[in-house]
Structures are given as C-alpha cells and as structure tokens.
GUMAR-590023 format. One record per atom (N, C-alpha, C): residue in three letters; x, y, z. Coordinates in steps of 0.02 Angstrom, whole numbers, padded with zeros to 5 digits, always signed. Each point is the difference from the previous one (the first is absolute). Example, Ala and Ser with C-alpha at 12.3 -4.5 7.8 and 13.67 -1.06 7.14 Angstrom:
<bamars>
ALA+00660-00284+00390 ALA-00045+00059+00000 ALA+00045+00060+00000 SER-00018+00053-00036 SER+00042+00059+00003 SER-00039+00055+00037 
</bamars>
This chain:
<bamars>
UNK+00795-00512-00342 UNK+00066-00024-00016 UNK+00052+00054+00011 UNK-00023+00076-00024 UNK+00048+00030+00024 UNK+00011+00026+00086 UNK-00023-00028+00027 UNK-00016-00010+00076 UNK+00043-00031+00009 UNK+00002-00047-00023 UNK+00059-00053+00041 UNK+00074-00006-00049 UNK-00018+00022-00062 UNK+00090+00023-00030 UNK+00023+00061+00055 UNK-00022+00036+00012 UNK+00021+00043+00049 UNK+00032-00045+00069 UNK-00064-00005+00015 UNK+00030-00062+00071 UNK+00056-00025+00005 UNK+00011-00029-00058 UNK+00042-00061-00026 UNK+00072+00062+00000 UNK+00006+00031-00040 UNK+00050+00048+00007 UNK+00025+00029+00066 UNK-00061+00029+00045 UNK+00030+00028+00048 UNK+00029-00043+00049 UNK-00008-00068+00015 UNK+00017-00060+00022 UNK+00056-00026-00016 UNK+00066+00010+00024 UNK+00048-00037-00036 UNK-00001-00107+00010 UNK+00013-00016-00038 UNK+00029-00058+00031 UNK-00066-00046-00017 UNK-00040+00003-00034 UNK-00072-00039+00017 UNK-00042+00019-00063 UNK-00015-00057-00020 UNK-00035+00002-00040 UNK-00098-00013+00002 UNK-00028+00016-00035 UNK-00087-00009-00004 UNK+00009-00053-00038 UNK-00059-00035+00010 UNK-00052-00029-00050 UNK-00080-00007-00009 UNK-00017+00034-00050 UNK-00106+00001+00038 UNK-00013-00080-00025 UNK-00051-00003+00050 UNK-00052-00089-00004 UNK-00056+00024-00028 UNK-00050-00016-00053 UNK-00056+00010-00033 UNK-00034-00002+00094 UNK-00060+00042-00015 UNK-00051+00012+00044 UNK-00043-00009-00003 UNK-00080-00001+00047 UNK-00042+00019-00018 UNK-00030+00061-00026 UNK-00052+00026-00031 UNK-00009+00063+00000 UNK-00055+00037+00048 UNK+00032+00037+00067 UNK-00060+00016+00042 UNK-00052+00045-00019 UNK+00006+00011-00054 UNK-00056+00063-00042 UNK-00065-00027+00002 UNK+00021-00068-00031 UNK-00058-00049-00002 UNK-00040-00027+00061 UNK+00037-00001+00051 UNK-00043-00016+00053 UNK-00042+00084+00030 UNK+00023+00037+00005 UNK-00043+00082+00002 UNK-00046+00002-00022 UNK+00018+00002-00086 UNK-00044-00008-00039 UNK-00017+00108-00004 UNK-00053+00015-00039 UNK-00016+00074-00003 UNK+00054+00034-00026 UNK+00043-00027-00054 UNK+00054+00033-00022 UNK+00059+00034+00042 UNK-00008-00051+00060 UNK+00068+00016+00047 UNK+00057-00021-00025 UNK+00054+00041-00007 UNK+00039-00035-00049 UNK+00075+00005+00080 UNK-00014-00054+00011 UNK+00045-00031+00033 UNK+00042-00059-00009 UNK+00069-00008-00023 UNK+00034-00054-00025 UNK+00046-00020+00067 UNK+00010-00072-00006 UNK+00065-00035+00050 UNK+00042-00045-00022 UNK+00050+00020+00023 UNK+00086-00015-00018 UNK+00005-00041+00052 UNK+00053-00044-00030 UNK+00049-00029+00043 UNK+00068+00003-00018 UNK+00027+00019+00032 UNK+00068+00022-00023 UNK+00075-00062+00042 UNK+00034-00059-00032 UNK+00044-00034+00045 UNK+00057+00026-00003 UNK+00055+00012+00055 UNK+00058+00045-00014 UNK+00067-00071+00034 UNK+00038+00019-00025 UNK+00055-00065-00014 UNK+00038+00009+00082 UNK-00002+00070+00059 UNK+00023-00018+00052 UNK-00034+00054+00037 UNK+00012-00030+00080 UNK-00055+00044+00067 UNK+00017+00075-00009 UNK-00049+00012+00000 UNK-00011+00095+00003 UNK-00017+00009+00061 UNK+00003+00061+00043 UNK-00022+00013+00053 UNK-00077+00041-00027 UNK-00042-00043+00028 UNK-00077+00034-00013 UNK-00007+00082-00009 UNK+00029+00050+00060 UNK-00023+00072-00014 UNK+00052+00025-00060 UNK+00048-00034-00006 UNK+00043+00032-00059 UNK-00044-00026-00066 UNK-00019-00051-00009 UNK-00036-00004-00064 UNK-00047+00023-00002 UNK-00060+00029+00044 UNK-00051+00031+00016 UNK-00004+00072-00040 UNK+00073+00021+00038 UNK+00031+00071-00014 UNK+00024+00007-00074 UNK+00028-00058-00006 UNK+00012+00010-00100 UNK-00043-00004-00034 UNK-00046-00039+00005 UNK-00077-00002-00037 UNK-00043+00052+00001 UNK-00003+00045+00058 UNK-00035+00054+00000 UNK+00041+00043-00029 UNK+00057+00011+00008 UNK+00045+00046-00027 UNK-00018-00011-00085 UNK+00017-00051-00036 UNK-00025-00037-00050 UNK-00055+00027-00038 UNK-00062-00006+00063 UNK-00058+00030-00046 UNK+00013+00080-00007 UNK+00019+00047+00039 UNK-00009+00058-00006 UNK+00026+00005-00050 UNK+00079-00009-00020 UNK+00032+00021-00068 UNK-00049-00038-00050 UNK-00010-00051-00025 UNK-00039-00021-00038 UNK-00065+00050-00020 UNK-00033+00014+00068 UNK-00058+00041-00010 UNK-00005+00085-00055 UNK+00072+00009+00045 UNK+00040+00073-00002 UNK+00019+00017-00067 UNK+00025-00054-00043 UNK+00022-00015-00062 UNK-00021-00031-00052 UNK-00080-00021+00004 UNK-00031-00032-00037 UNK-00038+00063-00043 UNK-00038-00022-00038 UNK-00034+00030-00078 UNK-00084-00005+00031 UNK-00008-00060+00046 UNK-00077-00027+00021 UNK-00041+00082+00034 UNK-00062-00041+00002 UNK-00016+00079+00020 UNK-00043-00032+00053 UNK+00022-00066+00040 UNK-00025-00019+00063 UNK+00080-00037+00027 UNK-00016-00003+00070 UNK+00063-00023+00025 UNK+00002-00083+00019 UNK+00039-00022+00029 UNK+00009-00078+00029 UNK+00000-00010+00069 UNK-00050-00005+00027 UNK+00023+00000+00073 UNK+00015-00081+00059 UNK+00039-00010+00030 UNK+00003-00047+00031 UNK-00040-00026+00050 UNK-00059-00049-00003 UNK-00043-00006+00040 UNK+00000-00031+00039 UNK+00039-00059-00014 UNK+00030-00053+00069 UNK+00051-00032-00040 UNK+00037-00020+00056 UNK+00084-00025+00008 UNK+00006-00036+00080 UNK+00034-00064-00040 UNK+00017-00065+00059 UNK+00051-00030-00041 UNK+00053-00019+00062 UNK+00064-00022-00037 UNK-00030-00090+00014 UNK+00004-00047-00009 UNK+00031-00081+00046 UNK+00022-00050-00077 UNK+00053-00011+00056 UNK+00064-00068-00054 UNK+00001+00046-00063 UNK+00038+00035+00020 UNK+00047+00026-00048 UNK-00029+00019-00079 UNK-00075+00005+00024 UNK-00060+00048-00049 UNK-00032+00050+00010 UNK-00002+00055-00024 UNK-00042+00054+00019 UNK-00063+00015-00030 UNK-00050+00000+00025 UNK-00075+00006-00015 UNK-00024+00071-00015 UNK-00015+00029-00056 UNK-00002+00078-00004 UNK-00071+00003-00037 UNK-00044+00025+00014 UNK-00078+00012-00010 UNK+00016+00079-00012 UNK-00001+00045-00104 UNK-00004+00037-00028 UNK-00048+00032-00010 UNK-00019+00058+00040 UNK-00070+00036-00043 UNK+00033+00043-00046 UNK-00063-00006-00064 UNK+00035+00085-00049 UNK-00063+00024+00008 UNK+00011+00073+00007 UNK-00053+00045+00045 UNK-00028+00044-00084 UNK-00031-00060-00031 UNK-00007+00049-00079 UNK-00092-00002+00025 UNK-00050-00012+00045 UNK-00048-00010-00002 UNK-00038+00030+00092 UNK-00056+00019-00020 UNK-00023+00042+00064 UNK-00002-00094+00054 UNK-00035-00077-00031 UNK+00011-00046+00048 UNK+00058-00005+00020 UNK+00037-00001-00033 UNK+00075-00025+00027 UNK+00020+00052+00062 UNK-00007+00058-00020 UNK+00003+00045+00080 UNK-00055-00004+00041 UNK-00053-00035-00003 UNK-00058+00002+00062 UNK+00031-00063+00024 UNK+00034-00048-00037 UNK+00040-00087+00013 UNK+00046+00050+00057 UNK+00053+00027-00037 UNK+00059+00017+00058 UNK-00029+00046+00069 UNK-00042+00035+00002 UNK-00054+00032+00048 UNK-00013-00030+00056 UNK-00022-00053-00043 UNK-00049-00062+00064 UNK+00079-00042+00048 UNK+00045-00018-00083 UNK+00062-00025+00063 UNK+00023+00032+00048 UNK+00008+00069-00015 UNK+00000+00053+00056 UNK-00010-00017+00072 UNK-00064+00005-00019 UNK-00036-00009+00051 UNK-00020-00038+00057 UNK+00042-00071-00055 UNK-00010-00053+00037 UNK+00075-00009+00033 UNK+00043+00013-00027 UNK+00079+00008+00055 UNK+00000+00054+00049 UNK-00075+00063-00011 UNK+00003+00022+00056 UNK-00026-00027+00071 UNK-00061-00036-00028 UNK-00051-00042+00052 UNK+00036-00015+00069 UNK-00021-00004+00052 UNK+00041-00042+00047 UNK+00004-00058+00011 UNK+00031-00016+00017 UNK+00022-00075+00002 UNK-00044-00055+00070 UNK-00043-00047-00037 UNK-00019-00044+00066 UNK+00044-00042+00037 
</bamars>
C-alpha cells in the first residue's frame, strides 16, 4: 500500500484503486511469498512513465522501511485501464530462488 500511496502522489491528476486478487503465493506454494495487485487508475498513463514511478516507488519504500527484507517487483502489465503487479517480499531463501528462476527465464531466448 505504501507502494502505490507513493505512486498515487507522484502522479498528478489520477487517482488508484486496488481490485481484491488472487494470492500467487499459493499457487508456488514452498513459502514463496509472492502477492498480486491490481491496481484501476481513473485516466491513460503512458506505460514507461508508470513503470518508472512504481519502481521509483519501491526503492524509496524499500530505502525507508523498518523490514529487514525488501519488496521487489516481479511482473507488471498494464490493459483497460488496470495494472497487474505480481509483489515478491524477499524475507525467505524460496522467494529468492522464485525471483532467480524468473531471471532466468526473461533471460532465455525467445522461440
């Protein structure tokens, strides 16, 4: 949440709203603690500018938090005027072998 009060701030003109989710932890499973957002915003953003505030977003969040693991952004897709944001918190050795493997797999080449 403080992810996207930030957002929401650095954004003039536009407001958020989150949609209940599933929880993707549960499909991992092994104490991957991976959560997903949906976030609806009231007018068109240009995709790399919100990209850029959200990551911007997590760092201060990270930078300024009390936690003694961070939040990292694992996937992000904007369509109709919703944004899809898949949260890891990196408090667990699975949750970083989880972000590892995604790695790996956006490095893969492409068929």
């Amino acid at each position: 949440m403080k992810v996207i009060q930030h957002v929401n701030h650095d954004i003039k003109n536009n407001e958020f709203k989150f949609i209940p989710t599933n929880n993707s932890s549960k499909v991992w499973g092994r104490s991957v603690y991976v959560y997903s957002y949906c976030i609806e915003y009231s007018q068109c953003l240009n995709q790399k500018e919100l990209l850029k505030n959200i990551k911007n977003s997590f760092n201060f969040v990270n930078h300024n938090s009390d936690y003694s693991y961070n939040f990292v952004l694992s996937d992000f897709y904007v369509k109709d005027k919703m944004v899809f944001l898949d949260i890891a918190y990196t408090s667990n050795e699975a949750t970083l072998e989880y972000l590892q493997d995604l790695a790996k797999i956006k490095k893969a080449p492409k068929e």
